[in-house]
C-alpha atoms as one frame of an Amber mdcrd trajectory, in Angstrom:
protein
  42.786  61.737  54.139  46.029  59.906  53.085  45.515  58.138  50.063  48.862
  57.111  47.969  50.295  53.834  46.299  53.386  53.353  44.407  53.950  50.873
  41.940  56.347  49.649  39.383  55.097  46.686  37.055  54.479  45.979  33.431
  51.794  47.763  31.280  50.049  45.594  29.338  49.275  45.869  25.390  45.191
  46.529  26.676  44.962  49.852  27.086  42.268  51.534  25.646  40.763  55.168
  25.942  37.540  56.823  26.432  36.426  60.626  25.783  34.634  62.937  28.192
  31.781  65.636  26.975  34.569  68.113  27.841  37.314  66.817  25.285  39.363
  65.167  27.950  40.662  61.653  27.253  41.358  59.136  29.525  43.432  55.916
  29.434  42.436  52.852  30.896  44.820  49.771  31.128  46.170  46.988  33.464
  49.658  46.733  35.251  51.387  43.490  36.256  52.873  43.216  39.106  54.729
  40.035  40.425  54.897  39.420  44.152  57.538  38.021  45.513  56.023  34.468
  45.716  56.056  34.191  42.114  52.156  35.081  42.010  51.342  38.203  39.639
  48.763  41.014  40.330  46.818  42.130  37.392  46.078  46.075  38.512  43.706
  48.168  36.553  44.608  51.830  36.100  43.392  55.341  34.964  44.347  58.524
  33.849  43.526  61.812  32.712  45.507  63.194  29.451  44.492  66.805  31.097
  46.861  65.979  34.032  49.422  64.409  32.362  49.394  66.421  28.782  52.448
  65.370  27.755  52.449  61.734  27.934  51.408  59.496  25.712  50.753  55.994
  27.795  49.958  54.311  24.354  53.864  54.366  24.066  54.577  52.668  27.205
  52.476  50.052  26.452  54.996  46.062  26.899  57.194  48.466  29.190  58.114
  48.251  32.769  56.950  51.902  34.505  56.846  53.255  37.676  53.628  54.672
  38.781  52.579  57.187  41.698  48.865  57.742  42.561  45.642  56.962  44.615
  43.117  54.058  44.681  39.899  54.913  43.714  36.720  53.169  43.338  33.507
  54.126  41.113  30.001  51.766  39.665  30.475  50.644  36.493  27.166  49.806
  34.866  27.904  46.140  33.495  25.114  44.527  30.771  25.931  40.808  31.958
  26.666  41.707  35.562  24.317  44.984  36.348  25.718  47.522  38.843  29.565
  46.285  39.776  31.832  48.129  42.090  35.368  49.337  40.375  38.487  49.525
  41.996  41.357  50.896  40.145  44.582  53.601  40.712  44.216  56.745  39.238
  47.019  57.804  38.109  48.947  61.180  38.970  52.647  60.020  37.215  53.953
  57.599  34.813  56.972  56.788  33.653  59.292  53.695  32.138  61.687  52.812
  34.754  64.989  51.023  33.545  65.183  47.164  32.633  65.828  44.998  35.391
  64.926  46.725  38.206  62.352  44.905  40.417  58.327  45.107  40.967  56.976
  46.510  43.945  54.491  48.523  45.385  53.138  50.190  48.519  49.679  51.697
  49.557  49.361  53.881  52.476  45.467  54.521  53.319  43.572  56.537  56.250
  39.614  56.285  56.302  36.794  55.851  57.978  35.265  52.031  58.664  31.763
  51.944  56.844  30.241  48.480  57.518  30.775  46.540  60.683  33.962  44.140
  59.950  33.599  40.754  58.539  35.776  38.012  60.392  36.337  34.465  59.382
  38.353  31.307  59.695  39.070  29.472  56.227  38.931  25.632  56.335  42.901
  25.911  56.439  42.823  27.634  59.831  44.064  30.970  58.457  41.721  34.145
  60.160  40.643  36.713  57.685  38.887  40.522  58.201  37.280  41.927  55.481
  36.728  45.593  56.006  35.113  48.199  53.871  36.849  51.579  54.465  35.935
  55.728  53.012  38.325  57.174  51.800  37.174  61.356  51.523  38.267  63.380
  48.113  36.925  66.156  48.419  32.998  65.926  47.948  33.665  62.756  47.105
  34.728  59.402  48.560  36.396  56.181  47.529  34.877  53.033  49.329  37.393
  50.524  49.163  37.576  47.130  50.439  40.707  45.981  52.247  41.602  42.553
  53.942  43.891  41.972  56.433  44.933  38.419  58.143  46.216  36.858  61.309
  46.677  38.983  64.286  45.662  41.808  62.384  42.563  40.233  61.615  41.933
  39.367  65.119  42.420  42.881  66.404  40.822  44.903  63.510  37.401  42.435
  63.890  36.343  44.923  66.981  36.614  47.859  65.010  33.303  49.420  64.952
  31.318  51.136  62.415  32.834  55.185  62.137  35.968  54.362  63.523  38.746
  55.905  62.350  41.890  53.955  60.316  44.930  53.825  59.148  46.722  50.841
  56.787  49.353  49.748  55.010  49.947  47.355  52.476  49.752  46.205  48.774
  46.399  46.228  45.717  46.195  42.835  44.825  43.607  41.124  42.521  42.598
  37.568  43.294  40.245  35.076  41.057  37.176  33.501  42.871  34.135  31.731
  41.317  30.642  33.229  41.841  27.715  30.929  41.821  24.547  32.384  39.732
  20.796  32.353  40.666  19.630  29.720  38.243  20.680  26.240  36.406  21.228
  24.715  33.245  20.969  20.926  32.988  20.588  20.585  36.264  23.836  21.849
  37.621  24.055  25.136  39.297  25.918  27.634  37.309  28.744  29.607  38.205
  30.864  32.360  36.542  35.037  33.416  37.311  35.902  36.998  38.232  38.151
  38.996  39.417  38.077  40.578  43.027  40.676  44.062  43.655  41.253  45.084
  47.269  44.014  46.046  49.751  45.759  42.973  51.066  46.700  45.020  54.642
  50.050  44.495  56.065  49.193  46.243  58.896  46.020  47.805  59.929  44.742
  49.755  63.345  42.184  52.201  64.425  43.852  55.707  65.090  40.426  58.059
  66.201  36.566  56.848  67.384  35.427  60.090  67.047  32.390  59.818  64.877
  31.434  56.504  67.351  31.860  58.476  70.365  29.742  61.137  69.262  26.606
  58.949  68.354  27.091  57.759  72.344
């Protein structure tokens, strides 16, 4: 299934690395990418040192680079949080692009819808669609969460279960605040993070295949 974002951002002095059983290494660390509003994307990345030997990503670290790749997600085990689901782009290139030039980026997905869509109006009148889409990788598969808006909220909230998609549009990361299951003095207590999806530009279903089927 089609799977591929391009971005071009700033790499952040966080990266750190972690090392597999088999010897391989690999990089984790967070690109910045301003939209055009002004607002700035904080995207987490990953790569392998076995497919990119000969790059060192330590040395692009306060640089502007241009990156090619695929969103993936995985479950982190988190001590404070338990279970979390991870969202990031593994990475396939890297490079530093030249001063000046602008940020960007551009995923392209296909998948399959794998929980009934979620559709809302905020108190601002603005209609949302949360979707949760599989992306297959082999014997493996990527569920990511996208969210699309407007009209394309409006048509993609009959999507059913199975159905087949196809999108287009950009990662973003967003803050919201998440309210805990106990007090302290008497107030209800509630923690920051950090949500990563697909912010859809545009968004249909392409096959029912798998819905027609269980008719």
């Amino acid at each position: 299934m089609l799977n591929t974002i391009s971005l071009r951002g700033l790499l952040v002095d966080e990266m750190t690395s972690t090392s597999s059983i088999n010897g391989a290494v690999t990089y984790h660390g967070t690109v910045c990418v301003t939209r055009q509003s002004g607002a700035v994307d904080r995207i987490p990345i990953a790569l392998e040192s076995t497919k990119i030997p000969n790059l060192n990503p330590f040395d692009l670290c306060g640089r502007l680079v241009t990156i090619s790749g695929e969103v993936r997600t995985f479950t982190r085990n988190d001590q404070a949080a338990g279970h979390r689901h991870q969202v990031v782009v593994w990475v396939h290139s890297m490079y530093r692009s030249p001063d000046g030039v602008q940020d960007e980026q551009l995923v392209n997905l296909e998948g399959v819808l794998c929980s009934p869509p979620k559709f809302r109006v905020t108190p601002l009148g603005r209609e949302i669609c949360e979707l949760m889409v599989a992306c297959n990788r082999g014997v493996k598969s990527s569920y990511i969460p996208v969210i699309c808006w407007g009209r394309v909220a409006r048509e993609m909230s009959t999507a059913q279960v199975g159905d087949k998609v196809e999108m287009a549009g950009r990662f973003q990361s967003r803050k919201y605040e998440k309210k805990l299951n106990f007090v302290a003095n008497g107030e209800p207590v509630s923690v920051w993070r950090t949500a990563y999806e697909i912010s859809a530009n545009t968004c249909r279903v392409i096959g029912m295949q798998r819905r027609m089927a269980a008719e």
